[in-house]
N, CA and C of each residue as an Amber inpcrd file, in Angstrom:
protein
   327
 171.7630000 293.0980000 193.0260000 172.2440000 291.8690000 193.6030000
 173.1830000 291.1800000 192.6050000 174.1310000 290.9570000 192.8310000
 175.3550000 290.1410000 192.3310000 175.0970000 288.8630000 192.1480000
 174.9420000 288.1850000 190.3760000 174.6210000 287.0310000 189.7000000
 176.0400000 286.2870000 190.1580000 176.1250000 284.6900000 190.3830000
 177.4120000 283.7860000 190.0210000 177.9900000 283.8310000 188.7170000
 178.7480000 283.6140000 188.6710000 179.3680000 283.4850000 187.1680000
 178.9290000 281.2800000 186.7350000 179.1890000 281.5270000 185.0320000
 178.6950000 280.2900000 184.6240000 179.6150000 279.3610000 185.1880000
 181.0020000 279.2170000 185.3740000 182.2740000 278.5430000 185.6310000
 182.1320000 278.5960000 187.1630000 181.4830000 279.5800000 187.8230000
 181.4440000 279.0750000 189.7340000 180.4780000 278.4430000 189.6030000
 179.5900000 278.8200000 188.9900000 178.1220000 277.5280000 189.3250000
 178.3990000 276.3440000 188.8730000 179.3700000 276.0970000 188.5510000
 179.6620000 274.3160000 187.4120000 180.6250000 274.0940000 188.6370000
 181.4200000 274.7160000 189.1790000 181.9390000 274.1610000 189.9260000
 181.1150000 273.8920000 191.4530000 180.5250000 274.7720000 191.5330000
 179.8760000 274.7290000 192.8660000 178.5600000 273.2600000 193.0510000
 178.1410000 272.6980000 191.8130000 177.4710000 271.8390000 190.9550000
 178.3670000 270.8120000 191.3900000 179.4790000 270.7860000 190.4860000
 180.1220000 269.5150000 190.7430000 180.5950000 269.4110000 192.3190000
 180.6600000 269.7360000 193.0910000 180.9860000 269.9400000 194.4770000
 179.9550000 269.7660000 195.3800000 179.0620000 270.0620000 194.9320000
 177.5700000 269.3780000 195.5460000 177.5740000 268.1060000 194.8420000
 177.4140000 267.8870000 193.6360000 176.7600000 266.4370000 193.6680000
 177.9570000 265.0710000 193.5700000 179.4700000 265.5900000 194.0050000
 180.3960000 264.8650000 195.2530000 180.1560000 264.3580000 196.0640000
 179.8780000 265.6470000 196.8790000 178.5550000 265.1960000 198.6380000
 177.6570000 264.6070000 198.5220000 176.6310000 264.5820000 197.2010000
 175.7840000 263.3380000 197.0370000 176.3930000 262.5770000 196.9180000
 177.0040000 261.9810000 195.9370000 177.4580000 260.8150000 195.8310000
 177.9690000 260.0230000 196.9510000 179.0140000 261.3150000 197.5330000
 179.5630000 260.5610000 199.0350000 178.7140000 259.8550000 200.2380000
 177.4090000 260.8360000 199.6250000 175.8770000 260.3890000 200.7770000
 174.9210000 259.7920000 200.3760000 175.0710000 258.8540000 199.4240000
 174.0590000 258.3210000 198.6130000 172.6300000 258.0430000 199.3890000
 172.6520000 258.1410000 201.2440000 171.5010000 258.1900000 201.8420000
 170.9040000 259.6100000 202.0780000 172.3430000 260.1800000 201.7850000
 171.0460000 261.6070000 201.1960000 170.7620000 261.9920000 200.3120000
 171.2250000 261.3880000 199.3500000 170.9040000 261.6440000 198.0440000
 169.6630000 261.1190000 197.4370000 169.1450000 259.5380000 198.3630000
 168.1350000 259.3060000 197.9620000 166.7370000 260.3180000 198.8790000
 167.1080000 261.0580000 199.4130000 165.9760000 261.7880000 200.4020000
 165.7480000 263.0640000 199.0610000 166.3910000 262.9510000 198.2960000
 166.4380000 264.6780000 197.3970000 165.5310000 264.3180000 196.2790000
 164.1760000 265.5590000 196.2350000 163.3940000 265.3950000 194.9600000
 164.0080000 266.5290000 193.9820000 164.5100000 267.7510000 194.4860000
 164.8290000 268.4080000 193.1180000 165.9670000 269.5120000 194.1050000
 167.2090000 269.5820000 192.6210000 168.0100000 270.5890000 193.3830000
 167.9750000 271.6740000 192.1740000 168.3710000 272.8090000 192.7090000
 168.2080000 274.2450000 192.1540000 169.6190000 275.1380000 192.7330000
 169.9220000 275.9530000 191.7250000 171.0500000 276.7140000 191.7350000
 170.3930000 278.0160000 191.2760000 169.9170000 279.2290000 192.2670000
 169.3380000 280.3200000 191.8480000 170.9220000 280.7660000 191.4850000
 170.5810000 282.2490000 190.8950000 171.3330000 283.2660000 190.4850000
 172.3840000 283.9510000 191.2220000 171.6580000 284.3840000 192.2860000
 171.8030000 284.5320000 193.2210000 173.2900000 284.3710000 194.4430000
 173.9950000 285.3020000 194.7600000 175.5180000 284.4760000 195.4180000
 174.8710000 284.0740000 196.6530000 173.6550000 283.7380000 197.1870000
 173.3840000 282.8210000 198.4290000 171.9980000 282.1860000 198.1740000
 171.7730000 281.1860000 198.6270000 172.5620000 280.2680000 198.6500000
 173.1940000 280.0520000 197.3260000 174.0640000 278.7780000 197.9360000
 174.4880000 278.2520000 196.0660000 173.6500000 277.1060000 195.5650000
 173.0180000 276.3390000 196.9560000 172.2250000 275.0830000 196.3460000
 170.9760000 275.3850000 197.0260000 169.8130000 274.7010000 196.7520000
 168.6790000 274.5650000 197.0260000 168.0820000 273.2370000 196.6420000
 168.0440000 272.5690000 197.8870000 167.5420000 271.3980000 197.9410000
 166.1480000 271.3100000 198.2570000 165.1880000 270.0960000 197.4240000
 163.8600000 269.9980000 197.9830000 163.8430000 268.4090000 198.0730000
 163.1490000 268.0030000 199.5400000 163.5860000 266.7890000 199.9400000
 162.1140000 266.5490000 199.3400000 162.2350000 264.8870000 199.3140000
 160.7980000 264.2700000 198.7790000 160.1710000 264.5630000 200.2130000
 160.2550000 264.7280000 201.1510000 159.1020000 265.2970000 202.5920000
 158.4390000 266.7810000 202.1340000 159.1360000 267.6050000 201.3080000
 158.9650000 268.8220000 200.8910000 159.4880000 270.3450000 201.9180000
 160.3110000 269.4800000 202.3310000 161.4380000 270.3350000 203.2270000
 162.3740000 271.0010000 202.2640000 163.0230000 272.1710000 202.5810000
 163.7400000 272.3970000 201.7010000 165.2930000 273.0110000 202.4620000
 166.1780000 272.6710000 202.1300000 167.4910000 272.9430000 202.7980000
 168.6920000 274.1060000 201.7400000 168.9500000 275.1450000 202.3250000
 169.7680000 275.7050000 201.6340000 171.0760000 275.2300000 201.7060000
 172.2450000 275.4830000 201.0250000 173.6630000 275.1960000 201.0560000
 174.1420000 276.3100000 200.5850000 175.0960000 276.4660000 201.3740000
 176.7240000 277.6230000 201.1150000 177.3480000 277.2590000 201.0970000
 178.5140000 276.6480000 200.3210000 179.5500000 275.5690000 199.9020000
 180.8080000 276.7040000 200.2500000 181.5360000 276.1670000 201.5890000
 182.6460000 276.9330000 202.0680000 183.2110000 276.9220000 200.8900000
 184.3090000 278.0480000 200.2380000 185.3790000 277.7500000 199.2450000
 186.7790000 277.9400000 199.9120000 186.6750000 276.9980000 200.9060000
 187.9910000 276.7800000 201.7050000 188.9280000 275.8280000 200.7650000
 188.7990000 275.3640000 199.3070000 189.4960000 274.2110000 198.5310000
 189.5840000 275.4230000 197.3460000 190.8390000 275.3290000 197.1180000
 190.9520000 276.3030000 195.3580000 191.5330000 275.3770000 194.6610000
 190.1460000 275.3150000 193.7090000 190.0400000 274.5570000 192.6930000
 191.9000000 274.2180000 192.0670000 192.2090000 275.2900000 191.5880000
 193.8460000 275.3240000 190.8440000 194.8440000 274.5990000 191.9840000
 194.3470000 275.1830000 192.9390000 195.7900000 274.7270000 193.9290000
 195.1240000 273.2370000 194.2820000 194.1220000 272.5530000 194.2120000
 193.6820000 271.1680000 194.3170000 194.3910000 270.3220000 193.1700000
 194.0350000 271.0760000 191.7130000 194.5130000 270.5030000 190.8160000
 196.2500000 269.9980000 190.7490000 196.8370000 271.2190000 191.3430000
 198.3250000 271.4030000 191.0220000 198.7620000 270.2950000 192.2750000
 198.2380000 269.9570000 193.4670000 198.3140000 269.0210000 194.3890000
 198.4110000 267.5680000 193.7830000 196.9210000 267.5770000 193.1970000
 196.7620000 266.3540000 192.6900000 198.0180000 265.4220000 191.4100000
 198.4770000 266.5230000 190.7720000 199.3040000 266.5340000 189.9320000
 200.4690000 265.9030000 191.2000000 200.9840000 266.8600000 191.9990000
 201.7680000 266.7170000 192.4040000 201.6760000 264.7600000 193.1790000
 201.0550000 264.9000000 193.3930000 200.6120000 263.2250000 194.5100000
 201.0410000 262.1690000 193.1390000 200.2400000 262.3340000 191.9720000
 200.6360000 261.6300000 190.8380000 202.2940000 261.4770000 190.4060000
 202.5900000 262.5780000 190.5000000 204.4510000 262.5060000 190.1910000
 204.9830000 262.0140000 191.2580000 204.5170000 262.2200000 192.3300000
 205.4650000 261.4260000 193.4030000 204.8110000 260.1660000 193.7270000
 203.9370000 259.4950000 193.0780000 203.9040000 257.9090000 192.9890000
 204.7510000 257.5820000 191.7030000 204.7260000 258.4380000 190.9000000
 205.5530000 258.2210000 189.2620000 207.2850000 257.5910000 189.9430000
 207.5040000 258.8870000 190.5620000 208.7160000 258.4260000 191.0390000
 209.4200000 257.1270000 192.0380000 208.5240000 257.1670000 193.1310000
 208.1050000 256.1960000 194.0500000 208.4100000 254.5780000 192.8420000
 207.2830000 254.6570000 192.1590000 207.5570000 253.5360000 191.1110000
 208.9980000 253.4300000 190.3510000 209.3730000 254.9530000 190.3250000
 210.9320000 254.4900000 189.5460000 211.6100000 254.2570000 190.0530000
 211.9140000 254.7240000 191.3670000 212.4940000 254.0860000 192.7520000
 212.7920000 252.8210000 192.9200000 211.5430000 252.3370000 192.9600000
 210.9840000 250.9800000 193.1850000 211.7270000 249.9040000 192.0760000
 211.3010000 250.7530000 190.9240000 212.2050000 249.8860000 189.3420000
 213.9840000 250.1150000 189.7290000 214.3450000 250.9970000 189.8700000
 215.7930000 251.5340000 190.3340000 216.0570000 250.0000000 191.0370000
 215.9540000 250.1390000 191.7550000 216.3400000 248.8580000 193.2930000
 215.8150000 247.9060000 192.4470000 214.8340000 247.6110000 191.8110000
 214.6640000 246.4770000 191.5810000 215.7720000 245.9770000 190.5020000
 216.0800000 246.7080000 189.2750000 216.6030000 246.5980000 188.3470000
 215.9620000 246.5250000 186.9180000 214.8910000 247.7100000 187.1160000
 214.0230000 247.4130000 186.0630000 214.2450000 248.9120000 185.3810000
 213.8740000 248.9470000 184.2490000 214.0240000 250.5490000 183.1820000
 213.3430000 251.3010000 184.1490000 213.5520000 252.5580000 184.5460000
 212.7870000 253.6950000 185.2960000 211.7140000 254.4130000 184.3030000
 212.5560000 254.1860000 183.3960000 211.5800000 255.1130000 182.4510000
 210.5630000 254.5600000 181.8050000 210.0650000 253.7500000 182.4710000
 208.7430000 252.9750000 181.8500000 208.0220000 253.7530000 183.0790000
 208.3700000 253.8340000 183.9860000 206.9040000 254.1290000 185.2160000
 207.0080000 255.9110000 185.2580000 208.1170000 256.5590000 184.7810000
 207.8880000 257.9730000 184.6430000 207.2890000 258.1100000 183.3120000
 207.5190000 257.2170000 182.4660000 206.9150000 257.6940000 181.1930000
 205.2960000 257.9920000 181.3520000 204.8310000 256.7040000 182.4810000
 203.2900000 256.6740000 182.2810000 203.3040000 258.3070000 182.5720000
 203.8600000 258.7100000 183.2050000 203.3410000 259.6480000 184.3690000
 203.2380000 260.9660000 183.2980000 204.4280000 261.2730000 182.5890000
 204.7460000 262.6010000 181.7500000 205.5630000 261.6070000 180.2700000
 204.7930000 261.1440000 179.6720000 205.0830000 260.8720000 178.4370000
 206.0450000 261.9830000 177.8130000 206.9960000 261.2730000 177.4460000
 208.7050000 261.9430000 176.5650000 208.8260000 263.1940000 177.3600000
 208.5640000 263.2250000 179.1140000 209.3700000 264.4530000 179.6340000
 211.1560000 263.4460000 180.0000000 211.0960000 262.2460000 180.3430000
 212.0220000 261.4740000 180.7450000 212.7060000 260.5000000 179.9020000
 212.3310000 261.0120000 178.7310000 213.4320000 260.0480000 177.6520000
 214.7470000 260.6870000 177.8000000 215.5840000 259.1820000 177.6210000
 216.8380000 259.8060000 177.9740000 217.5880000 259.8200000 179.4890000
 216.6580000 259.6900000 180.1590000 217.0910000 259.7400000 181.5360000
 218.4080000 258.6390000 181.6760000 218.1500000 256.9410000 181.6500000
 218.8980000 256.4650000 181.7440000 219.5030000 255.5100000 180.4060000
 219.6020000 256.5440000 179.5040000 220.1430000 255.7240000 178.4630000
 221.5770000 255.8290000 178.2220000
C-alpha cells in the first residue's frame, strides 16, 4: 500500500484545517483529527458524539498554479494603484515598489 509523502500531508493538513476555520461550527463538533499513512482517506475525523467521518480532499487546486495566481491578483492591484497614482499625479513607483521592491526603479525618472 502506497504511504503520502511528508509535503502532501502538510498540505493536505493545511487544507483541512482552512475548512475548519471556514466552519468554526464544525470545528467545534471535532474531538480529534488523524492523518493515517495511508493515500485514503487523507483525514480522519472523531466528533465529540464519537462518530467518525472520513475526508478525501479533491486536488482539483494546484498548489503552484494557486500560488502563481495569487501573485498574479497582487501585481495587478500593484498596478491598478499605479494607475490610480498616474491620473492622480502621484510617483507610480511608490505603489509598484510595495509590490516588487527595486524591480521598478527607474520607471519614471
Amino acid at each position: 500500500m502506497a504511504t503520502r509523502s511528508t509535503a502532501h500531508a502538510g498540505e493536505e493538513k493545511a487544507i483541512f484545517d482552512a475548512f475548519v476555520a471556514a466552519h468554526p461550527s464544525f470545528g467545534a463538533q471535532i474531538k480529534n483529527v488523524e492523518q493515517p499513512d495511508a493515500e485514503f482517506p487523507d483525514v480522519i475525523v472523531e466528533l465529540k458524539n464519537g462518530t467518525f467521518i472520513d475526508f478525501e480532499l479533491g486536488e482539483w487546486l494546484h498548489g503552484a498554479r494557486m500560488a502563481a495566481a495569487k501573485q498574479y491578483d497582487a501585481f495587478a492591484k500593484a498596478i491598478g494603484h499605479a494607475i490610480a497614482d498616474l491620473v492622480l499625479g502621484r510617483d507610480t513607483r511608490v505603489a509598484l515598489d510595495a509590490f516588487a521592491p527595486g524591480r521598478f526603479a527607474g520607471v519614471r525618472e
